[in-house]
MOPAC internal coordinates of N, CA, C and O (Angstrom, degrees):
PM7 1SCF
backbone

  N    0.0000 0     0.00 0     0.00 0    0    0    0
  C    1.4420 1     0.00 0     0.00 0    1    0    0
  C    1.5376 1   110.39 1     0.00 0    2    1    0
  O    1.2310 1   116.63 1   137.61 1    3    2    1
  N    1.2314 1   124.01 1   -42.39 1    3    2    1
  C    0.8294 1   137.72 1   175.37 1    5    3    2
  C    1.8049 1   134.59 1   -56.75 1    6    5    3
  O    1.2310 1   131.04 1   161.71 1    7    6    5
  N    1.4951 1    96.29 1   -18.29 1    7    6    5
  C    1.5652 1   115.63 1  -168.33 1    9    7    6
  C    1.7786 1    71.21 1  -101.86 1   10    9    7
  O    1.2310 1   118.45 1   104.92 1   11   10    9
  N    1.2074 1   120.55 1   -75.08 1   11   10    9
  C    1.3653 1   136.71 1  -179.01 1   13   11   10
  C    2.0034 1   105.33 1    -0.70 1   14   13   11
  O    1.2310 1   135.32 1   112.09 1   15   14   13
  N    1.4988 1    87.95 1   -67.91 1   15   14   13
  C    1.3870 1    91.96 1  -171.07 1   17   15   14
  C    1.3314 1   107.48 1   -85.47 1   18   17   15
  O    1.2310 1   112.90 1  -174.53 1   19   18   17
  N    0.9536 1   131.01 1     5.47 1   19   18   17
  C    1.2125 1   133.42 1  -179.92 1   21   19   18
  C    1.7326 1   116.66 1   -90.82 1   22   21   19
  O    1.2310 1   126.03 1   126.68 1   23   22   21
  N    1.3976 1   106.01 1   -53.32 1   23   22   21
  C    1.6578 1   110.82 1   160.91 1   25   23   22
  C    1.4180 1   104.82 1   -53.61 1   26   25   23
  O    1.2310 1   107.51 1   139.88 1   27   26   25
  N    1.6016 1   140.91 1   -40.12 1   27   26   25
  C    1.4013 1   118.71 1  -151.28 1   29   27   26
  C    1.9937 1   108.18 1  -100.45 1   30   29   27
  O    1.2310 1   137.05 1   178.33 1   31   30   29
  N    1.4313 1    84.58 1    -1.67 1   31   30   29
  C    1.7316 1    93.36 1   163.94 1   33   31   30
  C    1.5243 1   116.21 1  -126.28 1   34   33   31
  O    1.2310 1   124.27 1  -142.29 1   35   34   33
  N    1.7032 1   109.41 1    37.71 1   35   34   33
  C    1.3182 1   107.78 1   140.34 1   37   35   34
  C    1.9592 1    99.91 1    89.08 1   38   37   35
  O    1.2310 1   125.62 1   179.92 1   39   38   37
  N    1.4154 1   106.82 1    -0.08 1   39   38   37
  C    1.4590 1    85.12 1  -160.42 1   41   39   38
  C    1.7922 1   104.18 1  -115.71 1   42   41   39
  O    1.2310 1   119.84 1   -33.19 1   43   42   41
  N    1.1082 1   117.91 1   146.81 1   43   42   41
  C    1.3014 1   128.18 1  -172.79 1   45   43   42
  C    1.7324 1   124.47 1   -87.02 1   46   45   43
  O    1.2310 1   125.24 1   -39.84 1   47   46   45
  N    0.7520 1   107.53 1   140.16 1   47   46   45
  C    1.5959 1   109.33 1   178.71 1   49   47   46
  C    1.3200 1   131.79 1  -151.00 1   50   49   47
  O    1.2310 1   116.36 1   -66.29 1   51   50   49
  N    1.3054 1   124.53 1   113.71 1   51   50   49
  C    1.3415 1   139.98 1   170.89 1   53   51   50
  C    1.1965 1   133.10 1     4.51 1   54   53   51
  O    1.2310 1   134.11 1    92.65 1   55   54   53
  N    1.8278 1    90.31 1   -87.35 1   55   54   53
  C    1.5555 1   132.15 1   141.12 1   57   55   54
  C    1.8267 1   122.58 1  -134.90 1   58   57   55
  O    1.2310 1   138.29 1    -9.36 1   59   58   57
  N    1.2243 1    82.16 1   170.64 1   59   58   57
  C    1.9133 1   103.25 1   178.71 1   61   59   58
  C    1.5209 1    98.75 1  -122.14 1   62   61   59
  O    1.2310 1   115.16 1   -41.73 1   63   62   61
  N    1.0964 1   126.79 1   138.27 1   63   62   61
  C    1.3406 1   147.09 1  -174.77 1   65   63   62
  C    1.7182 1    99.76 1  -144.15 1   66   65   63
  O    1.2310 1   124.70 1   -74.52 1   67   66   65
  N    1.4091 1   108.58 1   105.48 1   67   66   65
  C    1.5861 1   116.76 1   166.57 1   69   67   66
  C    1.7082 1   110.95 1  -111.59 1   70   69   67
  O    1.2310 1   131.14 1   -36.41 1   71   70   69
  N    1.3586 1    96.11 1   143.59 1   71   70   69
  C    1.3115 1    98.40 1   164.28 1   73   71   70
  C    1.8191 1   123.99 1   -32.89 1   74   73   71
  O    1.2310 1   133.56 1   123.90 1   75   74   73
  N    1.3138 1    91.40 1   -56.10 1   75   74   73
  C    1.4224 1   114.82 1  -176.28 1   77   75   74
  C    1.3789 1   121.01 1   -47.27 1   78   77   75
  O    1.2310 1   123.24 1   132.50 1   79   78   77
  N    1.7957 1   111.40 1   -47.50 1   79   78   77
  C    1.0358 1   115.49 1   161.84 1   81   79   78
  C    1.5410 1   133.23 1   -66.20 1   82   81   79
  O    1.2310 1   132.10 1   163.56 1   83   82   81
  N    1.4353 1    94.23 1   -16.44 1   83   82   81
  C    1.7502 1   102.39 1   179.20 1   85   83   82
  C    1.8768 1   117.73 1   -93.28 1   86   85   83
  O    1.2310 1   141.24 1   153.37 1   87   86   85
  N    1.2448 1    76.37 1   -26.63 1   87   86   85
  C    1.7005 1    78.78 1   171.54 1   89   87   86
  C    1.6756 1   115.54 1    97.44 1   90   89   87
  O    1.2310 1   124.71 1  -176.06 1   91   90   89
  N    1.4874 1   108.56 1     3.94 1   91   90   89
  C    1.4612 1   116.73 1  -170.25 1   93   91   90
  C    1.3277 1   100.39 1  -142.80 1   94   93   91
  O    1.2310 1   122.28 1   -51.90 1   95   94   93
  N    1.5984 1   113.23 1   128.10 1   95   94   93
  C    1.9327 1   112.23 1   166.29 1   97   95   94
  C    2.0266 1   105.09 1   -67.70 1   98   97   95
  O    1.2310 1   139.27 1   -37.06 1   99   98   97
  N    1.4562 1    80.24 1   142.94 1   99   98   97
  C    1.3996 1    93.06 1  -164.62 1  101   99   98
  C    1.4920 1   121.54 1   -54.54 1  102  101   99
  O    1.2310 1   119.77 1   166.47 1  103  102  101
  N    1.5666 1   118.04 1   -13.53 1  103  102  101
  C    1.5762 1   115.93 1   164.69 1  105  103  102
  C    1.5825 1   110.59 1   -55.43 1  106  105  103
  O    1.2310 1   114.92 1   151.29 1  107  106  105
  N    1.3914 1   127.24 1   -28.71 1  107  106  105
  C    1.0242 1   117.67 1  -166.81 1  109  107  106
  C    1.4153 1   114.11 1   -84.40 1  110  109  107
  O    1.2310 1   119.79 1   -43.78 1  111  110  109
  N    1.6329 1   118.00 1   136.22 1  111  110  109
  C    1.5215 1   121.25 1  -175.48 1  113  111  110
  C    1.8610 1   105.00 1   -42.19 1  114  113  111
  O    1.2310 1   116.81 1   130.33 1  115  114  113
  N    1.2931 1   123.68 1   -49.67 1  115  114  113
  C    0.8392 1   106.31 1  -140.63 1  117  115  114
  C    2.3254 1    97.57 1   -93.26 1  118  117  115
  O    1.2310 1   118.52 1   174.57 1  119  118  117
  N    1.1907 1   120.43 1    -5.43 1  119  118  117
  C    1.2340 1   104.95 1   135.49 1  121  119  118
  C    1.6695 1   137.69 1   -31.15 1  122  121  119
  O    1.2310 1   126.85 1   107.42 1  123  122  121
  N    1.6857 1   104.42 1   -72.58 1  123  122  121
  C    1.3400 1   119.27 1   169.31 1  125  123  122
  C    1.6552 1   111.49 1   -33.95 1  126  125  123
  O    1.2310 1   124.18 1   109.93 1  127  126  125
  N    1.6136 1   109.58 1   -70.07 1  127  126  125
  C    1.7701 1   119.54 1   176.81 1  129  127  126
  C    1.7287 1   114.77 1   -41.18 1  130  129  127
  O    1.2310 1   128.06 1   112.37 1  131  130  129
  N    1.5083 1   102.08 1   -67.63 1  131  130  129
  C    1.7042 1    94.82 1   162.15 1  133  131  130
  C    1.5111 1   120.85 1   -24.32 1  134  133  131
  O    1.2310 1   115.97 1   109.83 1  135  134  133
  N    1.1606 1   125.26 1   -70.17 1  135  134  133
  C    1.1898 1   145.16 1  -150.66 1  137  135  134
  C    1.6527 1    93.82 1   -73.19 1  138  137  135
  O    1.2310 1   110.24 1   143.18 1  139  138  137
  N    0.8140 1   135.93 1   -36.82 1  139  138  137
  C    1.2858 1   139.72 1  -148.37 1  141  139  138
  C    2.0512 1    89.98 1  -125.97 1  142  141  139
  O    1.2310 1   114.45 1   154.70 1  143  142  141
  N    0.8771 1   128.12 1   -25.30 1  143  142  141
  C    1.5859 1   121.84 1   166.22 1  145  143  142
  C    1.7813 1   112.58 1   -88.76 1  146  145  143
  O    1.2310 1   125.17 1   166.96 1  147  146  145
  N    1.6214 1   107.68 1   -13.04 1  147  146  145
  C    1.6858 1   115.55 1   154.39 1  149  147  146
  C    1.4212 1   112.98 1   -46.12 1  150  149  147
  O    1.2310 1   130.74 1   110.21 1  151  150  149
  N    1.1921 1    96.88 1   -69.79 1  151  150  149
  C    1.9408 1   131.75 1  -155.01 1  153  151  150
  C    1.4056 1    77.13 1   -61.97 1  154  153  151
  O    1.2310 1    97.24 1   128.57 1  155  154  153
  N    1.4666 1   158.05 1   -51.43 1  155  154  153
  C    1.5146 1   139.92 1  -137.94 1  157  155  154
  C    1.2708 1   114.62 1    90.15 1  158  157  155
  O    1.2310 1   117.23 1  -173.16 1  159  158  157
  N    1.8172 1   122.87 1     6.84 1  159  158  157
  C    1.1465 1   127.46 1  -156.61 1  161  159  158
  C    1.2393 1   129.69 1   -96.11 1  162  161  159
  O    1.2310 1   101.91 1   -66.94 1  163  162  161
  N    1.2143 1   150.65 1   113.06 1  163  162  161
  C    1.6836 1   116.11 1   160.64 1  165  163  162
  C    1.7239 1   123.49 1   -57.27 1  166  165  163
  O    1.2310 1   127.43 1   -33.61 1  167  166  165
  N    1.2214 1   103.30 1   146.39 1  167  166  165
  C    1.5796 1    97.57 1   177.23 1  169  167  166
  C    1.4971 1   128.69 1   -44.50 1  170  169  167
  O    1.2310 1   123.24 1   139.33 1  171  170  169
  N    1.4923 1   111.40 1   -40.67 1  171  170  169
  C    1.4197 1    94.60 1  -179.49 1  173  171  170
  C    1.7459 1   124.98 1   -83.82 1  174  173  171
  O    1.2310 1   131.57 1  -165.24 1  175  174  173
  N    1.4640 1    95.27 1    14.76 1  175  174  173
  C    1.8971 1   108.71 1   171.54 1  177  175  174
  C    1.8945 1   106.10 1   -92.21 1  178  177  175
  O    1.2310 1   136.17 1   173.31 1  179  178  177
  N    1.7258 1    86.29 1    -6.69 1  179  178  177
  C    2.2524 1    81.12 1   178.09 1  181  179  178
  C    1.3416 1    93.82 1   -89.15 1  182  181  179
  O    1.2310 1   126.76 1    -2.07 1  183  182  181
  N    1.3825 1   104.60 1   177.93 1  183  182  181
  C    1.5655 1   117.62 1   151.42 1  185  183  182
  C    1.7720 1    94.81 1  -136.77 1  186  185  183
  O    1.2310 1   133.05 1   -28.57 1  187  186  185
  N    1.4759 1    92.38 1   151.43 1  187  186  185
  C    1.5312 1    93.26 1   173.96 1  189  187  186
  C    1.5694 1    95.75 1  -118.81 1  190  189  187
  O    1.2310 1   116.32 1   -49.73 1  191  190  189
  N    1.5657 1   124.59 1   130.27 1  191  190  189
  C    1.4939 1   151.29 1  -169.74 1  193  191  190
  C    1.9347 1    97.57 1   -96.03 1  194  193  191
  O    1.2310 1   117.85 1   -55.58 1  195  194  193
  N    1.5286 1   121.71 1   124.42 1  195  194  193
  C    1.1801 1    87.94 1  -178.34 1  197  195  194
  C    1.6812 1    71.68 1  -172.51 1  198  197  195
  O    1.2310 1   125.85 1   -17.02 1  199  198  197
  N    1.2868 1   106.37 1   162.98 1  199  198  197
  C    1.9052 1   124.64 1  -160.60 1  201  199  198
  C    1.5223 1    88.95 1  -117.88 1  202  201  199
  O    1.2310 1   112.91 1  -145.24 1  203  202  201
  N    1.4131 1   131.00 1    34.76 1  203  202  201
  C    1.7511 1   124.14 1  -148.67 1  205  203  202
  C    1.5757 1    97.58 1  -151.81 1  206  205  203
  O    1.2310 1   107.91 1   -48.37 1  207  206  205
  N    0.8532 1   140.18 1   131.63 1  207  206  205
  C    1.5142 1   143.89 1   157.09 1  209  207  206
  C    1.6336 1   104.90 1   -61.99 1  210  209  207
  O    1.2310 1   129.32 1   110.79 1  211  210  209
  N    1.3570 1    99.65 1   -69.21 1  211  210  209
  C    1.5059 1    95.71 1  -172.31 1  213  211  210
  C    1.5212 1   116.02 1   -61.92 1  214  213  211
  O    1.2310 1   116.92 1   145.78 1  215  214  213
  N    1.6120 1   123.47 1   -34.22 1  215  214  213
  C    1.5150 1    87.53 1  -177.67 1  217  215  214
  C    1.9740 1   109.34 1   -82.85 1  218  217  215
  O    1.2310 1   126.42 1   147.98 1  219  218  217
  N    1.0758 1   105.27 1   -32.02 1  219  218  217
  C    1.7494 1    85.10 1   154.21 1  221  219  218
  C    1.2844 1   135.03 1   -25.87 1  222  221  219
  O    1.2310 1   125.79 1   112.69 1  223  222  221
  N    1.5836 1   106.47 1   -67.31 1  223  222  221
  C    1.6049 1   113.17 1   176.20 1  225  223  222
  C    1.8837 1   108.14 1   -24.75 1  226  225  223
  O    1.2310 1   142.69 1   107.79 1  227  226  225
  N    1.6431 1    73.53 1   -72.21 1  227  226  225
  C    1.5858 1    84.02 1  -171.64 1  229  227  226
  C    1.6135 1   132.78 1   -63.09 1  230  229  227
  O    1.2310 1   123.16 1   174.57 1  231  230  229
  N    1.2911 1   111.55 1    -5.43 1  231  230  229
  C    1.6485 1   117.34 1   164.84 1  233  231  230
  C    1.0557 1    86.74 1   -81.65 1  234  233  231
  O    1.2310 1   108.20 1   105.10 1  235  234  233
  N    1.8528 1   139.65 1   -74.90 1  235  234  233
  C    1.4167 1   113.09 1  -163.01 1  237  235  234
  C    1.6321 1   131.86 1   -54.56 1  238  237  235
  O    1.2310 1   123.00 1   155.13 1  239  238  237
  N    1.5278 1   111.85 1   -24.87 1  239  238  237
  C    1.3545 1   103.21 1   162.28 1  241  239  238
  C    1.4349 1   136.21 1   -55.63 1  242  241  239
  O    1.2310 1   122.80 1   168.76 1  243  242  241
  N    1.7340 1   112.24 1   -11.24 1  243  242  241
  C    0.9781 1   145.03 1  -161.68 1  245  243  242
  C    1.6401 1   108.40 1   -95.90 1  246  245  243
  O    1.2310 1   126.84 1   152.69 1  247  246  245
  N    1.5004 1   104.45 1   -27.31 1  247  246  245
  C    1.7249 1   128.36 1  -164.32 1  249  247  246
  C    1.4030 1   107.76 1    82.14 1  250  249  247
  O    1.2310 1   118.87 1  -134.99 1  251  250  249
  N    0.9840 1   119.76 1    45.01 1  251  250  249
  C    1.5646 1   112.89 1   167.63 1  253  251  250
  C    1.3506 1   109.80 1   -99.57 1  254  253  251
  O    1.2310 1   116.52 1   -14.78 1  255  254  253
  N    1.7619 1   124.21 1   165.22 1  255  254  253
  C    1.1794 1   106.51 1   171.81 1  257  255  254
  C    1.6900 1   101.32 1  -102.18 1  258  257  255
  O    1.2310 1   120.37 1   -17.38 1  259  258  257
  N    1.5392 1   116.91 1   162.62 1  259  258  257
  C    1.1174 1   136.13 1  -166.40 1  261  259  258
  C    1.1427 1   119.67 1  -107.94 1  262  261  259
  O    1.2310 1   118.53 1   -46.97 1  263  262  261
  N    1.5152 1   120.41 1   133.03 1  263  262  261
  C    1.8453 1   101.82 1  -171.28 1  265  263  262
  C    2.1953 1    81.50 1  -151.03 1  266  265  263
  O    1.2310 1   125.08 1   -74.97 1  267  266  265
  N    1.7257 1   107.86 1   105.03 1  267  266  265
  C    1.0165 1   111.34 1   170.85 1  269  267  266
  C    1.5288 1   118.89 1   -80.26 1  270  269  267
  O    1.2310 1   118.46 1   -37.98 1  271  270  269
  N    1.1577 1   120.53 1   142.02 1  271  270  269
  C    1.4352 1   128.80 1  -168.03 1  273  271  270
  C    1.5087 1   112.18 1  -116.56 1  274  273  271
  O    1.2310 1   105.24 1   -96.86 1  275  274  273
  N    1.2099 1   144.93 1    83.14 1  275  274  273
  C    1.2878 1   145.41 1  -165.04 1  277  275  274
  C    1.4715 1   105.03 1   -77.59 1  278  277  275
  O    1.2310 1   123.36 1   -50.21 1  279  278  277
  N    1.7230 1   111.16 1   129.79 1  279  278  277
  C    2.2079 1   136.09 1  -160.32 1  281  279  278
  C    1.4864 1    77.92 1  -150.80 1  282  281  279
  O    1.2310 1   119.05 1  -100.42 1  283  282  281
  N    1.4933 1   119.43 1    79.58 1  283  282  281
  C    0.9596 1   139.05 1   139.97 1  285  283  282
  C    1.5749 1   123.19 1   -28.75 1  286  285  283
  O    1.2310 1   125.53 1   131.73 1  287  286  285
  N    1.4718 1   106.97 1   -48.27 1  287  286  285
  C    1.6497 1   124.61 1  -171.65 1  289  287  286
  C    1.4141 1    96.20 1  -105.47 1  290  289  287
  O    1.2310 1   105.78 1  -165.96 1  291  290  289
  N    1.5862 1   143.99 1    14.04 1  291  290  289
  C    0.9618 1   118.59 1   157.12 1  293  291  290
  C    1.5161 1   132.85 1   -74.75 1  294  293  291
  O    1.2310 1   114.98 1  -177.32 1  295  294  293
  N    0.9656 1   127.12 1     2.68 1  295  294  293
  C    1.8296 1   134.92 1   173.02 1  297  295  294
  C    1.8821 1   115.92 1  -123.69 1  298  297  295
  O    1.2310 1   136.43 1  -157.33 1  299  298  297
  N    1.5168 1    85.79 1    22.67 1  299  298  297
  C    1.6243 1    99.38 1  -168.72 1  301  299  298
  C    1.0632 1   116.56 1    49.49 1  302  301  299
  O    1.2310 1   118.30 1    42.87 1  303  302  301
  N    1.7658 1   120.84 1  -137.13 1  303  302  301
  C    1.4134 1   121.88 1  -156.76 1  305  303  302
  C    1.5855 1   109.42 1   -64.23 1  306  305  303
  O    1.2310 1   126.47 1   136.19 1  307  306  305
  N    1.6368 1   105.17 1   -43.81 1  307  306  305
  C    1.2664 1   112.76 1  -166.07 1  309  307  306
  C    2.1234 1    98.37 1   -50.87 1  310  309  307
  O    1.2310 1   125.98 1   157.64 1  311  310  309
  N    1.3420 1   106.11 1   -22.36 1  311  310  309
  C    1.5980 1   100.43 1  -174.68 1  313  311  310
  C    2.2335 1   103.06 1    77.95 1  314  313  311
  O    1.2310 1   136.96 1   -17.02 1  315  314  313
  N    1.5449 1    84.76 1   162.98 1  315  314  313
  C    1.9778 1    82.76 1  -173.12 1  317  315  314
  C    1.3306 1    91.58 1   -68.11 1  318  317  315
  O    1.2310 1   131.05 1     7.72 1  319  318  317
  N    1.3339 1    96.28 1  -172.28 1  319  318  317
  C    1.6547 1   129.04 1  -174.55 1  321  319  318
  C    1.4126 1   104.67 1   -87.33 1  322  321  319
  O    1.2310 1   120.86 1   153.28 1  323  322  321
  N    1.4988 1   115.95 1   -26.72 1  323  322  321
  C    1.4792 1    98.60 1  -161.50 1  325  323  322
  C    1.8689 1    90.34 1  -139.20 1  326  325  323
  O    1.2310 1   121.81 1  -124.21 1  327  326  325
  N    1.2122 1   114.13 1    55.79 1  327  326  325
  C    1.3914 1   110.52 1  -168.73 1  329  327  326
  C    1.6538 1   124.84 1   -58.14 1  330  329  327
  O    1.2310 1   126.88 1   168.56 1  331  330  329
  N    1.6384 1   104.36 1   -11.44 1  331  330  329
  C    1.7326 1    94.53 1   176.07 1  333  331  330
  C    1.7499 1   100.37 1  -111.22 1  334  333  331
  O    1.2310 1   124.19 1   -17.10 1  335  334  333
  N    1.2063 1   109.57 1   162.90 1  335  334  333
  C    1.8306 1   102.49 1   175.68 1  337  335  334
  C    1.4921 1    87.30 1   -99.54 1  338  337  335
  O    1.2310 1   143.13 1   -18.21 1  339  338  337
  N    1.8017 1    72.67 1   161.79 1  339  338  337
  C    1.5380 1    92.21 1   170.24 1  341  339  338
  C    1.8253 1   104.87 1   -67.52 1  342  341  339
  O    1.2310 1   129.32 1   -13.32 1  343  342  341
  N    1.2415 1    99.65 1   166.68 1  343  342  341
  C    1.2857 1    85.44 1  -166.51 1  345  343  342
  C    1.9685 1   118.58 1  -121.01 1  346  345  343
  O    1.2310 1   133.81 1  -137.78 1  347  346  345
  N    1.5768 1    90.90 1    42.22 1  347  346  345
  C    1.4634 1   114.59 1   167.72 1  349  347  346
  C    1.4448 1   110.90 1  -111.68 1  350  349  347
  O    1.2310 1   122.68 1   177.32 1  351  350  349
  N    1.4296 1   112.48 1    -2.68 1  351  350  349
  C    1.6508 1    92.23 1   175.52 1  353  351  350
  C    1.5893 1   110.12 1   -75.08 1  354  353  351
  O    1.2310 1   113.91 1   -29.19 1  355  354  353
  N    1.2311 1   129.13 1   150.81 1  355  354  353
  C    1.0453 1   142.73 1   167.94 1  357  355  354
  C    1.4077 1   128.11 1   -34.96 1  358  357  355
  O    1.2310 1   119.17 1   118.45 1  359  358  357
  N    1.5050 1   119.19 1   -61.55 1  359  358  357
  C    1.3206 1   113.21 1   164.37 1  361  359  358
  C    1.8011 1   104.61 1  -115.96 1  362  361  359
  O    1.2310 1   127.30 1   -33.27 1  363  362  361
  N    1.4760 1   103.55 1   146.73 1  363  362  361
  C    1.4894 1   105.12 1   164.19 1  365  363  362
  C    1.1254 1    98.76 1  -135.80 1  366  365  363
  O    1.2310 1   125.09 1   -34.55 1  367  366  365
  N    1.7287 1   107.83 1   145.45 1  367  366  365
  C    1.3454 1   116.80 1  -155.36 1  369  367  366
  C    1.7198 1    87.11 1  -139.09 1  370  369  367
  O    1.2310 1   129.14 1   -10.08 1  371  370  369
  N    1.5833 1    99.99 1   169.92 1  371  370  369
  C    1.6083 1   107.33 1   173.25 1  373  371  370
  C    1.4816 1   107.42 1  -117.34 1  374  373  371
  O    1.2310 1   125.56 1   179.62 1  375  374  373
  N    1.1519 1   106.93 1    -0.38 1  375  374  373
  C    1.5882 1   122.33 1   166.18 1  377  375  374
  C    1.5683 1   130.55 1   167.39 1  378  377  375
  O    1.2310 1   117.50 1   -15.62 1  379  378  377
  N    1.3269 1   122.36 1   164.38 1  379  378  377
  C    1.3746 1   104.81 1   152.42 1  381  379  378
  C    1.2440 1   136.88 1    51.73 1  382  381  379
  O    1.2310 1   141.18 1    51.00 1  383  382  381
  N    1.9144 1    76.50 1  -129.00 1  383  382  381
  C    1.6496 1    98.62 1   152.08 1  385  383  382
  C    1.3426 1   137.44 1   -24.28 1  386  385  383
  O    1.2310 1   126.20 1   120.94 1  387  386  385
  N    1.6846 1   105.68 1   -59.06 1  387  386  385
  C    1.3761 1   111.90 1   174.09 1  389  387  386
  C    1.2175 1   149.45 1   -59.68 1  390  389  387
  O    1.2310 1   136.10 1   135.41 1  391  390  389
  N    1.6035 1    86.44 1   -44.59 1  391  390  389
  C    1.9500 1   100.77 1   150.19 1  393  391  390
  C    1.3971 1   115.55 1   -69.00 1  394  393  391
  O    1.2310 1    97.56 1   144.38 1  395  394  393
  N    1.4101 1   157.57 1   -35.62 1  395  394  393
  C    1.3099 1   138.48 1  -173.12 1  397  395  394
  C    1.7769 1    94.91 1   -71.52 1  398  397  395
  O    1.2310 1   119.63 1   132.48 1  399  398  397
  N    1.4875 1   118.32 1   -47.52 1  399  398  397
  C    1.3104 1    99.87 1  -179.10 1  401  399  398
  C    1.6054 1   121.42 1   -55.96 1  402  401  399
  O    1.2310 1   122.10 1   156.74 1  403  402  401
  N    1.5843 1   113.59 1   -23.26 1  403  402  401
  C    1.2790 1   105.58 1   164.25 1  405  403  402
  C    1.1061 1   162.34 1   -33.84 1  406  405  403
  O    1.2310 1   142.55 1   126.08 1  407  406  405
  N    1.4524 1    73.81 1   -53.92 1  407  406  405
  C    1.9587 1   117.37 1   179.01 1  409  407  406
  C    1.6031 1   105.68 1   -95.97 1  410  409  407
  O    1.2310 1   124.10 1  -168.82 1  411  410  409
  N    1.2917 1   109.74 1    11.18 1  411  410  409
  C    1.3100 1   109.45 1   157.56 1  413  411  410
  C    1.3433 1    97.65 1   101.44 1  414  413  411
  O    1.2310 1    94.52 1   171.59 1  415  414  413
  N    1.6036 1   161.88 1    -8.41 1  415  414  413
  C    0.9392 1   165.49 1   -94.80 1  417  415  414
  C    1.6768 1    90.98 1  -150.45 1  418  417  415
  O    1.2310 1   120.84 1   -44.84 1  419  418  417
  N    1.3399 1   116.00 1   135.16 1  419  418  417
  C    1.5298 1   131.96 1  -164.86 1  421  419  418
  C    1.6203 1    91.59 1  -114.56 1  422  421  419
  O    1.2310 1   128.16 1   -73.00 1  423  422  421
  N    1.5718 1   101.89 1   107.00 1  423  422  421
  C    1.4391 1   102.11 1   179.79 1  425  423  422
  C    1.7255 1   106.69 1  -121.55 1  426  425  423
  O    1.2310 1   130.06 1   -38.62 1  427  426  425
  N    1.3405 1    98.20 1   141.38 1  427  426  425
  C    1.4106 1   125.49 1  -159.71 1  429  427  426
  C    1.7190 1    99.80 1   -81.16 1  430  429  427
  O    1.2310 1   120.10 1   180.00 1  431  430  429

């Protein structure tokens, strides 16, 4: 689904890494390791991007680095469940935008 919607709004991708395909829900360390022993990577060369406290937590327990992304309007009015990050992930962003300018990325 994910590749799916991804070709029909234009956008490109590397790779896709699903739970599904890995065989582990993503709290579990060894999701994160898969994913990151794909790529050629050690964990602390990923970052895991995520609108979630908990699956953050759990990539950094993992050694990943963490970059929270605050979707204010993703649970509509009621607002998310966990609307502030903890405030050890690495980058916190208010969107997007904010994180590519983070990471150094010159956005138009």
């Amino acid at each position: 689904m994910i590749i799916d919607t991804a070709k029909r709004n234009g956008l490109s991708w590397d790779a896709v890494f699903s739970c599904e395909g890995i065989g582990k829900y993503k709290i579990l360390p060894e999701a994160y390791l898969t994913a990151a022993k794909w790529l050629h990577l050690e964990p602390g060369e990923c970052c895991m991007v995520a609108c979630h406290n908990f699956d953050l937590d759990a990539a950094k327990k993992a050694g990943f680095k963490t970059a929270f992304v605050r979707r204010p309007d993703e649970w509509g009015a009621a607002g998310p469940p966990d609307p502030e990050p903890n405030p050890q992930h690495d980058i916190i962003a208010d969107n997007f935008p904010d994180l590519a300018r983070q990471v150094g990325i010159q956005v138009i």
